[in-house]
Backbone bond lengths (Angstrom), bond angles and torsions (degrees), N, CA, C in turn:
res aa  C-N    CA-C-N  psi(-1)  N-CA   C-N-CA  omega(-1)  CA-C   N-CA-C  phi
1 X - - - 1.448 - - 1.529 108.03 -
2 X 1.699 118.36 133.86 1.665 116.58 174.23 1.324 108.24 -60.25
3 X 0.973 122.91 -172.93 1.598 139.36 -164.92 1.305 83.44 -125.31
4 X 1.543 152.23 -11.68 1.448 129.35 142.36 1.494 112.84 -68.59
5 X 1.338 111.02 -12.65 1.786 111.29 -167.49 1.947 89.58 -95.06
6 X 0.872 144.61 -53.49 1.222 151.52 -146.61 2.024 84.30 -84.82
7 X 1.525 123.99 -56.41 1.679 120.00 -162.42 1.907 100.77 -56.40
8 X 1.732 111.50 -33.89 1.050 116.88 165.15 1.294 134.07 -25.39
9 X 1.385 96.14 -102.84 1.568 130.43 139.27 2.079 104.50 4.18
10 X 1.352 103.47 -96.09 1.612 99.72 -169.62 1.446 102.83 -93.32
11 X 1.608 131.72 43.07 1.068 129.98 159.52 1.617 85.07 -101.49
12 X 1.449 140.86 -55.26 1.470 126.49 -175.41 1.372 110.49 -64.10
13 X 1.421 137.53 1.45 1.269 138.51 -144.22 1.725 125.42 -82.95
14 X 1.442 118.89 93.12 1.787 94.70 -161.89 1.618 107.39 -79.36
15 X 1.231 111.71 -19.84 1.407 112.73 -169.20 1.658 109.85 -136.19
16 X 1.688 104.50 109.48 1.731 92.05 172.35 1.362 107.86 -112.17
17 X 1.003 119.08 138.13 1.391 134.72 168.25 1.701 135.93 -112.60
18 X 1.146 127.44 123.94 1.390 117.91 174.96 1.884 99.11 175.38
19 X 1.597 94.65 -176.67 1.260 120.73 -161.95 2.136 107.46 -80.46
20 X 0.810 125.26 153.43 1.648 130.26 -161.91 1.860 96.73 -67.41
21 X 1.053 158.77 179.28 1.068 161.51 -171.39 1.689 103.71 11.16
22 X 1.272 96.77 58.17 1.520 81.43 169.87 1.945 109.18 -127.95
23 X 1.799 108.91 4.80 1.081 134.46 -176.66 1.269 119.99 82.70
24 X 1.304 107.96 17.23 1.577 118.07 166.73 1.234 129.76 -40.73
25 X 1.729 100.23 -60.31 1.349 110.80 -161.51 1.494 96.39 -85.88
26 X 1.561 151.14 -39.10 1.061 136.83 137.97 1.286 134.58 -2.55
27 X 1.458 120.51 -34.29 1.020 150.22 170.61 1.565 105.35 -70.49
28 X 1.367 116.30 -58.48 1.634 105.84 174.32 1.220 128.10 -35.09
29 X 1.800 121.88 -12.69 1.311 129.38 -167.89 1.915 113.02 -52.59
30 X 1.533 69.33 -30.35 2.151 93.19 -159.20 1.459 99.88 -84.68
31 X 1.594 121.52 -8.41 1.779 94.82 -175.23 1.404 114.44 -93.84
32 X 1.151 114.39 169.02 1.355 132.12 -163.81 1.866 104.28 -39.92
33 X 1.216 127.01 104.33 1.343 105.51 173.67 1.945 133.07 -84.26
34 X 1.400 67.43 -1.49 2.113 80.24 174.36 1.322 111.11 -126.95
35 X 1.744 125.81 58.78 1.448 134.66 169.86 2.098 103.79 -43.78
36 X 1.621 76.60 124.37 1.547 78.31 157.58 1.861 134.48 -35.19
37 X 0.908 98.13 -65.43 1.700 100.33 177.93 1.825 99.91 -129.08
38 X 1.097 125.00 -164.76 1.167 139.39 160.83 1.365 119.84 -73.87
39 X 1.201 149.29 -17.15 1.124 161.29 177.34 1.822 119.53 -98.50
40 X 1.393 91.25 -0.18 1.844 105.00 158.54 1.691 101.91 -133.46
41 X 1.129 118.12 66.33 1.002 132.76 163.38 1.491 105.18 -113.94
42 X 1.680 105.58 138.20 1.149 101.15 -157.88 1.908 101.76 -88.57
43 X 1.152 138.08 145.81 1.536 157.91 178.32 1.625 99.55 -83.68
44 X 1.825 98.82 132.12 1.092 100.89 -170.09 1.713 81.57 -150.39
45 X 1.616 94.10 158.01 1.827 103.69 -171.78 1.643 93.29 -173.44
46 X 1.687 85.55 117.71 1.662 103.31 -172.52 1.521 99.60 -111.97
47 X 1.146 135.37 130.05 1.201 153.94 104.20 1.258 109.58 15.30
48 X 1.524 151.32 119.77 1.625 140.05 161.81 1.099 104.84 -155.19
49 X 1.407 121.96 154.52 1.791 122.70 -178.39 1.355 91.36 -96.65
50 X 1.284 97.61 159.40 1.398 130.49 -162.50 1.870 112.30 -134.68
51 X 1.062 105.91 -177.25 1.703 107.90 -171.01 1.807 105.07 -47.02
52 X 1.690 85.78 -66.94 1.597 81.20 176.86 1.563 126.02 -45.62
53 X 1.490 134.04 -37.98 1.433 140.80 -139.84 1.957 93.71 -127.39
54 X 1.410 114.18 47.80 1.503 111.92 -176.49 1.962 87.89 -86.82
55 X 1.207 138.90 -20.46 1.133 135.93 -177.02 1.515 104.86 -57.80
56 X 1.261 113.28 -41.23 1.769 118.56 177.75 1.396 119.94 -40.49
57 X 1.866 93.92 -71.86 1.868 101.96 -178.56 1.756 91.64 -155.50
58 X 1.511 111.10 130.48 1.109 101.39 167.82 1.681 134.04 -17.80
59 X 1.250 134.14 135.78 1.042 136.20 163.67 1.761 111.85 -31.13
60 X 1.453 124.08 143.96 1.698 129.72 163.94 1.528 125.02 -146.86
61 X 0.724 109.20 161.72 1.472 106.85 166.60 1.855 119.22 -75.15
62 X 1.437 106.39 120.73 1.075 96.41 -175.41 1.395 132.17 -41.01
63 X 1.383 141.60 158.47 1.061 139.30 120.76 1.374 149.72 20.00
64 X 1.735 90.09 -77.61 1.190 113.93 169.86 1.617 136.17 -45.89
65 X 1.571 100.75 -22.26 1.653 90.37 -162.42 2.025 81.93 -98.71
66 X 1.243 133.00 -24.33 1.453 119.15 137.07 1.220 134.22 -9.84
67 X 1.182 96.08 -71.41 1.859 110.71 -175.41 2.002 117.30 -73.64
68 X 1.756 84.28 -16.53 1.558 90.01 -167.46 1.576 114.71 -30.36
69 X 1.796 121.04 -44.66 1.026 109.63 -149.03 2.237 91.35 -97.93
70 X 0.905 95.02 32.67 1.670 84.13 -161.61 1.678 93.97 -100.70
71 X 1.077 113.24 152.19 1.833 100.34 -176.56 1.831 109.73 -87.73
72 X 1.220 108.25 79.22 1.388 139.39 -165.21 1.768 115.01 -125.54
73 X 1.174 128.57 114.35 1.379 124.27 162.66 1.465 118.30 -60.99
74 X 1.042 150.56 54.36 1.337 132.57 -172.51 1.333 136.16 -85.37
75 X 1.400 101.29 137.41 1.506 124.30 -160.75 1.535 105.57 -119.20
76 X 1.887 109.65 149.13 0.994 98.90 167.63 1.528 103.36 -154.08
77 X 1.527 125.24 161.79 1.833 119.78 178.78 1.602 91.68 -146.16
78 X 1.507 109.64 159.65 1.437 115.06 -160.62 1.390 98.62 -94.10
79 X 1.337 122.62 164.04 1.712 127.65 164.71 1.077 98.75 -80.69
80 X 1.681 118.67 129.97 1.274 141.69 172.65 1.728 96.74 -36.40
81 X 1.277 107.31 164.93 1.562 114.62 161.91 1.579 124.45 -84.50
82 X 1.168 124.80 -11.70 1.426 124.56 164.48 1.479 122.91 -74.79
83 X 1.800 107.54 1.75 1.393 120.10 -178.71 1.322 99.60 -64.92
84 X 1.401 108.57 168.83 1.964 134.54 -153.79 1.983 80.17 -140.01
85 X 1.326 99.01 179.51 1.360 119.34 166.20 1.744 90.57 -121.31
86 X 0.963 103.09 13.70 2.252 104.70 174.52 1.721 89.83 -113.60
87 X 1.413 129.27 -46.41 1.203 123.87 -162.79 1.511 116.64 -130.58
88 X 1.176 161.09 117.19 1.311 149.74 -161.97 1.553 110.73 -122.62
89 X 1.207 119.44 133.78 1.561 114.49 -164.79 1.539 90.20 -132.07
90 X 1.616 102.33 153.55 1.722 117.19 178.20 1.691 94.44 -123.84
91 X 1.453 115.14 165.09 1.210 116.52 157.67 1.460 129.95 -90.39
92 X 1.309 117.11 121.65 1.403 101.91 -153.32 1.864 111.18 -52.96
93 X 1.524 113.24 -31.67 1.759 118.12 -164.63 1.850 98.04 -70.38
94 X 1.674 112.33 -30.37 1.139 117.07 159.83 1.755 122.39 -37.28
95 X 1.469 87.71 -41.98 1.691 104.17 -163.64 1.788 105.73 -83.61
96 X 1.528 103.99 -45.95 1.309 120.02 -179.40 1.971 102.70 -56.33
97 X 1.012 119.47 -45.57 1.336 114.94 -172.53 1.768 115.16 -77.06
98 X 1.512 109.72 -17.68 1.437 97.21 -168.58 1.757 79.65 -108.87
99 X 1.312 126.73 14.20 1.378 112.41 154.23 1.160 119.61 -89.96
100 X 1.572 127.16 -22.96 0.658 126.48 -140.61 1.922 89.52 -112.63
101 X 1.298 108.83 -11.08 1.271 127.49 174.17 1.706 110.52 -77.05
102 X 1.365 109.39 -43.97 1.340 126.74 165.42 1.636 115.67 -47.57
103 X 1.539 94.41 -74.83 1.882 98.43 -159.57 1.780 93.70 -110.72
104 X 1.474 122.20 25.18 1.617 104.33 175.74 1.153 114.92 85.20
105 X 1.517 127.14 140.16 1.504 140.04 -177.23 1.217 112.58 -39.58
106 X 1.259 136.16 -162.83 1.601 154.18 -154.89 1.278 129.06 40.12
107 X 1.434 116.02 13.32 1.739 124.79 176.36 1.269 91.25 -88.46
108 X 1.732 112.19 139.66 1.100 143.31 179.35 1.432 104.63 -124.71
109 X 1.571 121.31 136.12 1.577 131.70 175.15 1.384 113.27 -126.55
């Protein structure tokens, strides 16, 4: 994909989601940096290993306190501990709550 096809893409973007090195948050470069109000701010939820899941990718400091000042919602839930650096797994009620933290109650898993 061009880097005019990709600024596209997560310049309309309300919600990005995905796993920590997967060029996601790189991706935040392109969203809107002057949202109308706070409530078009775009929602973001990264994927990161945690105590249990250090087999994935070394332990880091999140992201987040990075992004703090960027007009970004950011979210994040740990990779289960049965994660691989071949396969990475989330829990879905993990997933259900920081969606539901995101866009408001009524998601069901």
């Amino acid at each position: 994909m061009s880097v005019a096809e990709q600024f596209k893409i997560f310049r309309r973007a309300k919600t990005i989601i995905g796993p920590h090195g997967a060029g996601m948050l790189g991706n935040l470069l392109w969203v809107d940096p002057f949202p109308g109000s706070c409530s078009n701010r775009v929602q973001a939820l990264e994927f990161i290993p945690g105590q249990e899941s250090t087999q994935v990718q070394p332990l880091y400091h999140s992201m987040h306190m990075r992004w703090r000042n960027w007009p970004v919602d950011f979210h994040t839930i740990l990779f289960s501990k049965d994660s691989t650096q071949e396969t990475t797994k989330i829990n879905l009620r993990d997933l259900d709550d920081a969606l539901d933290s995101m866009w408001g109650g009524g998601h069901v898993v």
